[in-house]
SEVEXFI-501939 format. One record per residue (C-alpha): x, y, z; residue in one letter. Coordinates in steps of 0.1 Angstrom, whole numbers, plus 5000, padded with zeros to 4 digits. Example, Ala and Ser with C-alpha at 12.3 -4.5 7.8 and 13.67 -1.06 7.14 Angstrom:
BEGIN
512349555078A;513749895071S;
# end
This chain:
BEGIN
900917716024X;902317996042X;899018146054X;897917786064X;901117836091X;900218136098X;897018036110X;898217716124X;900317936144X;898018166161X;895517896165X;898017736189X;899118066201X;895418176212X;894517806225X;897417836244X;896118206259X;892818036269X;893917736283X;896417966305X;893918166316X;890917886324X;894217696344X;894517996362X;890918066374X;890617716383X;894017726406X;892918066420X;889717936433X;890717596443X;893617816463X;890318046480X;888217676485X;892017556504X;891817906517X;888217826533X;888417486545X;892417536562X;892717266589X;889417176589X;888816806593X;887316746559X;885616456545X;882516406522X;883916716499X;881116706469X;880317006443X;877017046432X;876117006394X;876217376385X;879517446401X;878317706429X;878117526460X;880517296475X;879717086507X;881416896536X;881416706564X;883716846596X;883916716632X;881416926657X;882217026690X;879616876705X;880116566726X;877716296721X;875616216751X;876215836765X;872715786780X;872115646743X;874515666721X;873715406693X;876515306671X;878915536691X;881115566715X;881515716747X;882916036742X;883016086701X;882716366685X;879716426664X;880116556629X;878316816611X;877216976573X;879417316559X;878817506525X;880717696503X;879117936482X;882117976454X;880418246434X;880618486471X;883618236485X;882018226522X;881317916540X;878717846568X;877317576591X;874117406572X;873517116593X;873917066630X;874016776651X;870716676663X;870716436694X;867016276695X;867115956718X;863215866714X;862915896675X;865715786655X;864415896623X;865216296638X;868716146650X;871616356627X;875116296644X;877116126612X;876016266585X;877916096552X;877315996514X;876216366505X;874716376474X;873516756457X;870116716435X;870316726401X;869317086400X;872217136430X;869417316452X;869217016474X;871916776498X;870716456507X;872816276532X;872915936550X;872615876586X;873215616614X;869515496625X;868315166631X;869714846638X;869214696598X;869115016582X;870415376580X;868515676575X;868315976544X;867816296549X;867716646531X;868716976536X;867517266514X;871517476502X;870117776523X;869717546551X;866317556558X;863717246556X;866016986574X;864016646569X;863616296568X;863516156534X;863115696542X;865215476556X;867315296537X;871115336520X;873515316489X;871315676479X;871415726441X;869715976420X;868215846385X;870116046355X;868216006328X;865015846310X;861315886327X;862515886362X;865216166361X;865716316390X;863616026417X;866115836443X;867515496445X;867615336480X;868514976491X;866014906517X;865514656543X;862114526543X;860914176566X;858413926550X;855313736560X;852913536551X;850013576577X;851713636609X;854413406601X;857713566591X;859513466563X;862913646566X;864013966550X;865914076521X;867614436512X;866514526477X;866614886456X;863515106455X;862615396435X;861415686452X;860416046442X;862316346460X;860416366487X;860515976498X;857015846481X;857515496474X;857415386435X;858615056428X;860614806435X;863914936413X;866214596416X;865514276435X;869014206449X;870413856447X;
# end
């Protein structure tokens, strides 16, 4: 009985150790991420899956032109991507505004709704595009191959089962018969990565 509290003891005394320490690294580098993103106007704050990037959306200095302005007004702010790398504890700029009055597929001025890939080497992001839909995009965490992904919203990434890892988007598609319309609807697709249409995920109600 004795050495059954005896071991009790330093079970709890050890747990106790490790639990102390783990709470410790986790204050220490949420204190370096504070650290990092100090009166930054944050929003959009999402880690990726393996824990060694974390991304956000700030307000840019760049003014947004009012020849066409969209969904904005005169005078706003756009916003823009950062990324901390927490393993190295630096942050940089990974997506800029980009102003693109003729193609609004190319048009990046609010990014939100970032999502990392499953394998966290990936952010896709939404946009403000078109007048029934928005727009999602990617952006590699190194900040190279900026692109357009579909249009659509509501991004989700399947978790499990034979589509791991392909995207969910509500999209907004019009009907016809002939050349006579027969409204619209906004129902969830699946898509792979790079925005190839599979199927028609959920018809929505």
């Amino acid at each position: 009985m004795q050495k059954i509290i005896i071991v009790l003891v330093l079970f709890f005394i050890t747990y106790k150790s490790v639990h102390s320490q783990s709470m410790n690294g986790e204050n220490k580098e949420d204190e370096r991420i504070a650290r990092l993103t100090q009166d930054e106007k944050l929003t959009e704050l999402v880690k990726s899956p393996d824990g060694k990037w974390i991304a956000f959306v700030k307000k840019s200095k760049f003014i947004i032109p009012s020849d066409c302005t969209y969904f904005f007004a005169k005078g706003d702010q756009a916003d823009e991507i950062w990324i901390i790398d927490t393993t190295k504890m630096t942050k940089k700029l990974l997506v800029a505004p980009h102003f693109d009055c003729e193609e609004v597929s190319k048009l990046v001025i609010d990014p939100h709704h970032l999502q990392f890939s499953p394998d966290s080497t990936t952010i896709y992001f939404e946009t403000s595009a078109w007048v029934t839909s928005s727009a999602v995009h990617a952006v590699d965490t190194d900040g190279k191959n900026l692109r357009f992904v579909t249009d659509g919203s509501d991004l989700k990434f399947v978790q499990s089962g034979t589509y791991k890892g392909n995207i969910i988007v509500n999209r907004h598609r019009y009907h016809f018969k002939g050349d006579n319309p027969l409204g619209s609807s906004n129902d969830d697709w699946l898509l792979t990565p790079i925005g190839k249409q599979i199927k028609l995920y959920k018809k929505q109600d």
